[in-house]
C-alpha positions in Angstrom: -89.0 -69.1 -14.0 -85.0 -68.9 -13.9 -82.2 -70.7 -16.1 -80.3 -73.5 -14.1 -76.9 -72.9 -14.6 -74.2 -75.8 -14.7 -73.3 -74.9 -10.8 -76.8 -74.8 -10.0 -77.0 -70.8 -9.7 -80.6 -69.6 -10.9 -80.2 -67.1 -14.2 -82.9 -64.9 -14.7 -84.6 -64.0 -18.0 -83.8 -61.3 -20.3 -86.6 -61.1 -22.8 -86.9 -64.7 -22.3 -83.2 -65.2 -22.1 -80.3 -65.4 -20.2 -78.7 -61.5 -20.4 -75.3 -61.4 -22.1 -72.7 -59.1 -21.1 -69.8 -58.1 -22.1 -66.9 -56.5 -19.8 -64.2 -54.3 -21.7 -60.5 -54.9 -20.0 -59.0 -57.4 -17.8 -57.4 -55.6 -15.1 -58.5 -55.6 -11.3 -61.6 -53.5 -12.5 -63.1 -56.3 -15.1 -62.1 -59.3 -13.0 -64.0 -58.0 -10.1 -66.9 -57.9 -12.3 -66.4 -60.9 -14.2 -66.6 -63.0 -11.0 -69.4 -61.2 -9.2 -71.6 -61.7 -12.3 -70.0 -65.3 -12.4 -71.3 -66.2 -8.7 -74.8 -64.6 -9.1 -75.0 -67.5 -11.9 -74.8 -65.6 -15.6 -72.3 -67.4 -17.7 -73.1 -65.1 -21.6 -70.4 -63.4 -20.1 -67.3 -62.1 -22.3 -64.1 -60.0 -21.5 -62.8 -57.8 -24.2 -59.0 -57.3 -23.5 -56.9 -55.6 -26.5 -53.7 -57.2 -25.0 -52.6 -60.5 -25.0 -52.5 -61.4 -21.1 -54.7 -60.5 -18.1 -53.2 -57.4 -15.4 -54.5 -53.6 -17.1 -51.7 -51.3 -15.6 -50.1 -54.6 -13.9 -49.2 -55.6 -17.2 -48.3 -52.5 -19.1 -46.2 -50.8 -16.3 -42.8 -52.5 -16.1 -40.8 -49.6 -15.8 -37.7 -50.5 -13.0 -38.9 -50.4 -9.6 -42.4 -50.5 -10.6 -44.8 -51.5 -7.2 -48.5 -50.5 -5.3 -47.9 -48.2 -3.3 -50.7 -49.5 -0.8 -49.8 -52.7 1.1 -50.8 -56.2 -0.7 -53.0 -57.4 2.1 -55.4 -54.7 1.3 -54.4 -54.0 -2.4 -56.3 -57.8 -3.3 -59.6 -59.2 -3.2 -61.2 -59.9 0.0 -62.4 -63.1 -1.0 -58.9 -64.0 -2.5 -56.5 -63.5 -0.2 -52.4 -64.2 -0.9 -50.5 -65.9 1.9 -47.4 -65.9 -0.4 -47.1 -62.0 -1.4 -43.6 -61.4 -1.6 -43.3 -58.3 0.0 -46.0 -56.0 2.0 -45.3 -53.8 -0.8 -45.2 -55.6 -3.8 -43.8 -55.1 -7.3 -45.0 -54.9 -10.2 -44.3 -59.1 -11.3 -46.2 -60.0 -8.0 -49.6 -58.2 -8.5 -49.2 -59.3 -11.8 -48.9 -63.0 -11.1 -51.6 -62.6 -8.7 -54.2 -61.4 -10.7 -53.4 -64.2 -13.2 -53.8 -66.6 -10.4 -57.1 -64.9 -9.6 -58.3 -64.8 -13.4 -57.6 -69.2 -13.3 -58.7 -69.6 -9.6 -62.0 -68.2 -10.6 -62.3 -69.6 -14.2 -62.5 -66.3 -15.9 -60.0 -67.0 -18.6 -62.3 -68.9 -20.9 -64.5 -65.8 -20.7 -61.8 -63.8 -22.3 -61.2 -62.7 -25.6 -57.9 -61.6 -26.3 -56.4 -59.3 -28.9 -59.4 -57.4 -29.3 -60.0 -53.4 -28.9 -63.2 -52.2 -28.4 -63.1 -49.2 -30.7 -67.1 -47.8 -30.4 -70.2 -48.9 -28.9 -73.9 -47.6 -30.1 -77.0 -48.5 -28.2 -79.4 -50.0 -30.8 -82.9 -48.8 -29.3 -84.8 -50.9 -31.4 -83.5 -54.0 -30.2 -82.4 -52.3 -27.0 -78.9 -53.5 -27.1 -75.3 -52.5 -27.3 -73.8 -53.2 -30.5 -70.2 -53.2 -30.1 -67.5 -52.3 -32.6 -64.3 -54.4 -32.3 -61.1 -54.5 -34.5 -58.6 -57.2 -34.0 -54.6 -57.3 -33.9 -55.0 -57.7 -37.9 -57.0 -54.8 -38.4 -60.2 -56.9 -39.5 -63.4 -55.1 -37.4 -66.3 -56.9 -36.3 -69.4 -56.1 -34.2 -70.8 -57.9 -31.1 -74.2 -57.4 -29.7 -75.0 -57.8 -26.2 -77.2 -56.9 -23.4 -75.2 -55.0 -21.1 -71.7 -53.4 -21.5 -69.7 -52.9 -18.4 -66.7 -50.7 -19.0 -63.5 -51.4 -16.7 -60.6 -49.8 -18.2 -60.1 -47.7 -15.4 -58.4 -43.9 -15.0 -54.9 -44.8 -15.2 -54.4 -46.9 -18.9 -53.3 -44.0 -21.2 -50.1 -42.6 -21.2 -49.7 -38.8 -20.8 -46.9 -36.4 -22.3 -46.8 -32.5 -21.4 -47.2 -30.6 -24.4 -43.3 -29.5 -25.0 -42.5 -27.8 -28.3 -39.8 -30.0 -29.8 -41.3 -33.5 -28.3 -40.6 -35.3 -31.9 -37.5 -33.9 -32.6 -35.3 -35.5 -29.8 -32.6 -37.7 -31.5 -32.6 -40.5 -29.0 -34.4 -42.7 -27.5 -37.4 -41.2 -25.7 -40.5 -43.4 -24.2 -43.3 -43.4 -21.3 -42.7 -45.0 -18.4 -46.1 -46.6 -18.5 -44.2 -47.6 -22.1 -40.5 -48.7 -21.4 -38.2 -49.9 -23.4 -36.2 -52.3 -21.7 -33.9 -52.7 -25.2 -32.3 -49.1 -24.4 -29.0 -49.6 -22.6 -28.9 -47.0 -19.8 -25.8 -48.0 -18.5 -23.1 -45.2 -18.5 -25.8 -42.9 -20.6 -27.0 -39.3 -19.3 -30.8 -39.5 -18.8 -33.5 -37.0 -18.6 -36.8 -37.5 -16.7 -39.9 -35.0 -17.4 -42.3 -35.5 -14.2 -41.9 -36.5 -10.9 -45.0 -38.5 -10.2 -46.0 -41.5 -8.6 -43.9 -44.0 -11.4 -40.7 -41.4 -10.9 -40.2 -41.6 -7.7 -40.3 -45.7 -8.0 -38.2 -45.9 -11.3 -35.7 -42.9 -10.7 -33.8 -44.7 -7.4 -34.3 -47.3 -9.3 -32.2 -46.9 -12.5 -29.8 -43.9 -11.1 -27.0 -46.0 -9.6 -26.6 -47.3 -13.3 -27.5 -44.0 -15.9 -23.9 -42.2 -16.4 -25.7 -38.7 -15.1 -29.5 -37.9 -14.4 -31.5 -35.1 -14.9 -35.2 -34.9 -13.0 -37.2 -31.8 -14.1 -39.7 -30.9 -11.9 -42.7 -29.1 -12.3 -44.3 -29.8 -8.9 -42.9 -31.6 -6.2 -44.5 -34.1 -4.1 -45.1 -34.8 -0.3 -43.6 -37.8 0.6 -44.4 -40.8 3.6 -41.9 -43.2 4.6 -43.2 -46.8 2.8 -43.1 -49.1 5.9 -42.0 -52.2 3.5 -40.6 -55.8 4.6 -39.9 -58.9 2.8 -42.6 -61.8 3.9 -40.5 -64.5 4.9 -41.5 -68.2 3.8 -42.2 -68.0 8.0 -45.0 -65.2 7.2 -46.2 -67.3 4.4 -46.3 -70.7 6.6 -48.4 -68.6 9.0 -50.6 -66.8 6.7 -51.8 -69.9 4.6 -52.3 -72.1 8.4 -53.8 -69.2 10.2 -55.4 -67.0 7.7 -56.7 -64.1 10.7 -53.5 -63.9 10.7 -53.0 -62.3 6.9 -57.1 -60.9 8.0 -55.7 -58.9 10.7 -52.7 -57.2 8.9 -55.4 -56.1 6.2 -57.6 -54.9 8.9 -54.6 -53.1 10.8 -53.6 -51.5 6.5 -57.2 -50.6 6.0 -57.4 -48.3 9.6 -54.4 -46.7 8.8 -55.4 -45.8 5.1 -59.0 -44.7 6.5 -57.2 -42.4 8.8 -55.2 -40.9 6.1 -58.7 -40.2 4.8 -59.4 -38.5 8.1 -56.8 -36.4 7.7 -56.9 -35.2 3.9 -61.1 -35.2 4.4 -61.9 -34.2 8.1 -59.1 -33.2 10.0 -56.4 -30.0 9.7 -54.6 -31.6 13.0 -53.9 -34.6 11.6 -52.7 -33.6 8.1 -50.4 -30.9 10.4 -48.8 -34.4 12.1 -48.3 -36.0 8.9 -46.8 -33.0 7.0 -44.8 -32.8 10.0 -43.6 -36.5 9.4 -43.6 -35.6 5.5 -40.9 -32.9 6.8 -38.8 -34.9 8.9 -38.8 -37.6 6.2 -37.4 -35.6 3.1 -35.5 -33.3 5.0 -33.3 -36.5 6.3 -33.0 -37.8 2.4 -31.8 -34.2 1.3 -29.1 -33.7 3.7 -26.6 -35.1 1.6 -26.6 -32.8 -0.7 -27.0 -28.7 0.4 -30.6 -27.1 -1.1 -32.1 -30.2 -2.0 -34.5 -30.3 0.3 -35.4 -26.7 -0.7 -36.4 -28.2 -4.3 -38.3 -30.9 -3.2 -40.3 -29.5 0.0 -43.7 -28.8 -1.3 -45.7 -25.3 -1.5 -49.0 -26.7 -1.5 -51.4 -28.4 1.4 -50.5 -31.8 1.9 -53.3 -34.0 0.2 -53.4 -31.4 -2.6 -52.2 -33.8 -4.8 -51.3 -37.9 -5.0 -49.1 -38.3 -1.3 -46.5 -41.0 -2.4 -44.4 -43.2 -0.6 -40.9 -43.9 -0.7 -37.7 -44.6 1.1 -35.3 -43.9 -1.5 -36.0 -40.9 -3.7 -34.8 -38.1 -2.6 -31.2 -39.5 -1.9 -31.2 -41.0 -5.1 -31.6 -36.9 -6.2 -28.6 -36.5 -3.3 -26.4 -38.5 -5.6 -23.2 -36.7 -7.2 -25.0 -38.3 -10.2 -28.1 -36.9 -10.5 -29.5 -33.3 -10.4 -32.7 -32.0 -9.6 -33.8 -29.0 -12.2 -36.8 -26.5 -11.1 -36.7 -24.3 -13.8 -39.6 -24.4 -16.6 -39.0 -26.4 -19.5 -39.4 -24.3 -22.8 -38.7 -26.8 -25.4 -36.5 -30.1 -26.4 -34.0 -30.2 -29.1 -32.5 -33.4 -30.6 -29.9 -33.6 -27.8 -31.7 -32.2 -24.9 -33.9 -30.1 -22.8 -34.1 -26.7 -22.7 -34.9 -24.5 -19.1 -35.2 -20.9 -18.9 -34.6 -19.7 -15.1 -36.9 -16.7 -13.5 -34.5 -14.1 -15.7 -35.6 -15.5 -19.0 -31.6 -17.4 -19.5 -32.1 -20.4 -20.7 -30.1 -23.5 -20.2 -29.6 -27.0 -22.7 -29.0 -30.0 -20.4 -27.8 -32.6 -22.6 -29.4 -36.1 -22.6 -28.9 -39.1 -24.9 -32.4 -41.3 -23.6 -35.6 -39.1 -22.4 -38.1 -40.4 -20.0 -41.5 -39.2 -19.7 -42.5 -39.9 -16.2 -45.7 -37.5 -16.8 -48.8 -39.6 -15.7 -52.4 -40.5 -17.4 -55.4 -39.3 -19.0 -57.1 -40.3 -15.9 -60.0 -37.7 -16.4 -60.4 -39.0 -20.0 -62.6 -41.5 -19.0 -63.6 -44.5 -21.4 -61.8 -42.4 -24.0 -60.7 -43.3 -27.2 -64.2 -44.9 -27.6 -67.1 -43.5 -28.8 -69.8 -44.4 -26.8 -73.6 -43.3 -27.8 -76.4 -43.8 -26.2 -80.3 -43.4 -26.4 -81.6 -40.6 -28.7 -78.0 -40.8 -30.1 -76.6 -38.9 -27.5 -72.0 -38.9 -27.8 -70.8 -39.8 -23.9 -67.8 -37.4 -24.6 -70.5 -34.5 -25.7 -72.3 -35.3 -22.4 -68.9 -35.1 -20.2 -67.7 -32.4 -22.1 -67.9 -30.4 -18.5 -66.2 -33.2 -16.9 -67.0 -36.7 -16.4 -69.9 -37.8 -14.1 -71.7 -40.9 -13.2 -74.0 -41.8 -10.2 -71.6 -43.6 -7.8 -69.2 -43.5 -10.7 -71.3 -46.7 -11.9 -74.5 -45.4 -14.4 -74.8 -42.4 -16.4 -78.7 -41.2 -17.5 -80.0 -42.3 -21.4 -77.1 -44.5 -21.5 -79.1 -48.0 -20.8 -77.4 -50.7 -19.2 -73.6 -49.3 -19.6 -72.0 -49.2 -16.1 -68.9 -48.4 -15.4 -66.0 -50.1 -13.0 -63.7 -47.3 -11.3 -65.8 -44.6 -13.2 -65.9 -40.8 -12.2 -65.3 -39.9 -8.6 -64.3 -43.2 -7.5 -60.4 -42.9 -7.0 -59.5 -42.7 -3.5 -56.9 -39.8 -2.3 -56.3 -42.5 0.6 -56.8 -46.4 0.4 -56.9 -49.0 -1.6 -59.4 -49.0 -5.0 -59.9 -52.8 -5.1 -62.0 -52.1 -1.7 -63.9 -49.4 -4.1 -64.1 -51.9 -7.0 -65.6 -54.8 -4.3 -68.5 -52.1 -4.0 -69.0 -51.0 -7.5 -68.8 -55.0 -8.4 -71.7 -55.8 -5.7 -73.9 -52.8 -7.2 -73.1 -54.3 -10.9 -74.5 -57.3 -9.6 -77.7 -56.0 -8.0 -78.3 -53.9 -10.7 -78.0 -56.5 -13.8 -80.6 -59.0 -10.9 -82.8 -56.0 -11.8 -82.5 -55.7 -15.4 -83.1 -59.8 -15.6 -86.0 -59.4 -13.4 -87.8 -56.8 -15.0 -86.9 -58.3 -18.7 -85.9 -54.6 -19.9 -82.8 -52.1 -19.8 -82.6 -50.0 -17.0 -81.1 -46.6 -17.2 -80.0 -43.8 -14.0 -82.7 -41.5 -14.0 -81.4 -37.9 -14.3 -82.8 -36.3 -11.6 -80.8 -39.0 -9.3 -77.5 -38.5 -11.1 -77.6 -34.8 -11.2 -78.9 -34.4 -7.1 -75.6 -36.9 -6.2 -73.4 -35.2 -8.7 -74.3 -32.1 -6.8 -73.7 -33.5 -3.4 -70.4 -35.0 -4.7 -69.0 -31.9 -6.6 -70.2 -29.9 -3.3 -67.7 -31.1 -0.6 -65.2 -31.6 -3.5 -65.1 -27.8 -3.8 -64.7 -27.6 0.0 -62.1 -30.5 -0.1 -57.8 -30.4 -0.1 -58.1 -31.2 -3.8 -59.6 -28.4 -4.9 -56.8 -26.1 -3.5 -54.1 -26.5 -5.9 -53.7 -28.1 -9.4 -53.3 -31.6 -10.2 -54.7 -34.8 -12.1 -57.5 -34.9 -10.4 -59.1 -32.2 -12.0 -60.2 -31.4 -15.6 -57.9 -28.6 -17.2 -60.7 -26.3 -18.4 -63.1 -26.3 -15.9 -61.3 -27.4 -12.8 -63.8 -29.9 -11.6 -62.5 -33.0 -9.9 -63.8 -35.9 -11.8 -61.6 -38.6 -10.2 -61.8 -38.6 -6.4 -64.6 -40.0 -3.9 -65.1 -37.3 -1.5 -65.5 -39.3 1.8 -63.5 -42.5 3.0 -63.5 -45.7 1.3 -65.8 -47.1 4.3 -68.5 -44.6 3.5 -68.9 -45.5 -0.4 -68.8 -48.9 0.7 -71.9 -48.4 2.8 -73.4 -45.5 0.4 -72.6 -47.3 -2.9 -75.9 -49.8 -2.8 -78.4 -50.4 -6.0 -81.5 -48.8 -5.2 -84.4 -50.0 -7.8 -86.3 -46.3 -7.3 -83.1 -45.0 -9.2 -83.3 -46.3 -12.4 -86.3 -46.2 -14.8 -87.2 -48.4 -17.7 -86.1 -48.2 -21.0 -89.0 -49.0 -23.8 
């Protein structure tokens, strides 16, 4: 016999009740889940979000420039498509807005608590649930018991810095660019960026017309694609709100022609060869304005090695007369600058008066600073000392009913991860049908998890990403615990809830 919900959705029993569940984070990840669990009918359903607003990196990024680098169309919900995107590419204030329009469209909001940071979670075997430690914007703790915990605060929430001696002693102003401070003046100032990653090559055209002098120090350069943006006239957004296969078809066309990026980083040498090729003709064009640029920044790795980025406008905003690109090794930072040594051991001081950190995440830290223990008292971070690891990046054995939302080896070296997280939230859903049916907590059963994690981590050792160095991969041990290692169609089709998997928890 089921529970009736208001909207007449049948709720299975958990031990004679409804199952409660609470989601940690707010971003695309927990708002995929929070309305999947929503539609199957189960309404004991809480969001813990340690900010003050809805949007995970959508919220904390908004350094200048900040945008997706995959087109809107297929960087949303399918079921919530946007006739009014601003751009096909859009910033950082649009995907924000969205996925506030998204959290009120599909009454999530009053399933959110905010100002609250999930600091441990302990799986209480006798009552076979989570127990969940929180601590408040005040500092007070409290603890919340539920049924299942779903973690969603993806790979890409905690700022990275490279370990540079001298990091504290700079004498200006020096932030993250996941962390910026808009109340620094950069007008007329000389900048230094560390890093030249995915949020560098959006924020450094973006502020160098205005900084006094720049200097970018680069440790690795990147490939980069022409971005194939265009502003959506109120036209487009006439036409995609009165014929929506219209806006379908664009996300269609977007979605073959990241799946053949795929292709190319996964299956085939040829056509990686025609994209470096158009990688090549792309930067060399940007450097021309300024002689050995394009000597700096033309990679010396495979393309699809590392992240492929997209952009128009870095590398002439390194051509400027403003702005120089340094290759040399950084050996430390004194309060009023960075310090280089070149291949002869000479070092150089390049004065700065603000330092940027454009130096990524701790995306293979997953769930991290948590602790997290499960059955038989087992630590998740002693488990995934190796390297993180979870079957379909969703369950991880004697951890009963924790799943995870963009959880190991579910990045994508080519597409979009909302289509990943409309998977992972379908086999959330199954799976929690399956813990209300049975009345008990379900967990992965090892054998599973360790025969997958040995098909995955096989053709990632034969992949393009185990070839050179990058954040994919886990320091130590060199195993990439980030990336799917076919297209986004195949986890789609692979990534189902199969009841056989998962054994019952007494």
């Amino acid at each position: 016999m089921g529970l009736v919900s208001s909207d007449g959705a049948v709720m299975r029993r958990v031990q004679g009740r409804a199952p409660s569940i609470a989601i940690i984070g707010s971003g695309f990840g927990g708002l995929a889940a929070a309305i999947e669990l929503k539609r199957r009918g189960y309404q004991d359903v809480v969001l813990l979000e340690k900010a003050d607003e809805v949007g995970g990196v959508w919220r904390d990024n908004t350094y200048p420039g900040a945008a997706c680098d995959v087109p809107s169309p297929i960087y949303s919900f399918s079921y919530a498509p946007n006739p009014r995107w601003p751009h096909r590419f859009s910033t950082q204030p649009a995907i924000l807005d969205y996925l506030r329009s998204v959290a009120d469209t599909f009454d999530v909001r009053r399933h959110i608590r905010f100002g609250v940071e999930v600091v441990a979670a302990t799986y209480d075997e006798d009552e076979r649930r989570w127990r969940v430690d929180l601590q408040g914007a005040d500092g007070a703790g409290e603890t919340l018991d539920v049924d299942v915990l779903v973690s969603a605060v993806g790979q890409l929430s905690r700022p990275a810095f490279a370990d540079i001696p001298g990091r504290a002693e700079f004498a200006g102003p020096s932030f993250h660019s996941a962390q910026w401070r808009h109340d620094v003046d950069l007008a007329g100032k000389r900048v230094a960026v560390i890093g030249t990653g995915a949020s560098a090559v959006q924020f450094v055209p973006a502020i160098a017309p205005e900084v006094g002098a720049m200097t970018v120090f680069q440790r690795s350069a990147p490939y980069l694609l022409l971005r194939p943006d265009r502003r959506f006239s109120q036209a487009h957004h006439r036409l995609f709100r009165l014929l929506p296969v219209v806006q379908l078809a664009e996300r269609g066309f977007w979605f073959g022609m990241l799946e053949l990026l795929g292709v190319a980083w996964i299956y085939s040498r040829l056509v990686a060869g025609v994209l470096k090729g158009c990688s090549w003709l792309h930067m060399r064009h940007g450097a021309k304005a300024k002689p050995g640029l394009f000597a700096q920044v033309w990679p010396d790795y495979p393309i699809g090695c590392k992240r492929v980025l997209f952009s128009g406008d870095y590398v002439p905003a390194l051509a400027r007369p403003n702005v120089d690109l340094v290759t040399d090794p950084i050996t430390r930072i004194t309060p009023t600058g960075v310090v280089t040594a070149d291949p002869g051991g000479r070092e150089t001081e390049h004065p700065a008066d603000v330092l940027i950190w454009g130096t990524g995440f701790k995306a293979t830290e997953f769930l991290a600073p948590m602790k997290v223990t499960g059955a038989g008292g087992r630590v998740l971070d002693a488990e995934w000392a190796g390297g993180a690891r979870a079957y379909y990046g969703v369950s991880v054995p004697h951890f009963p009913n924790l799943h995870l939302m963009y959880g190991p080896n579910t990045n994508t070296g080519a597409g979009s991860v909302v289509y990943f997280l409309e998977a992972q939230a379908r086999f959330l859903g199954d799976l929690v049908d399956e813990v209300a049916r049975r009345g008990c907590p379900l967990a992965v059963r090892e054998d599973v998890e360790s025969a997958y994690d040995g098909w995955v981590q096989d053709r990632l050792t034969r992949s393009v990403w185990s070839r050179c160095t990058s954040w994919y991969r886990v320091g130590g041990s060199g195993r990439i615990t980030t990336n799917w290692p076919l297209l986004g169609s195949q986890y789609h089709h692979q990534a189902r809830f199969r009841p056989g998997d998962y054994e019952e928890v007494a």
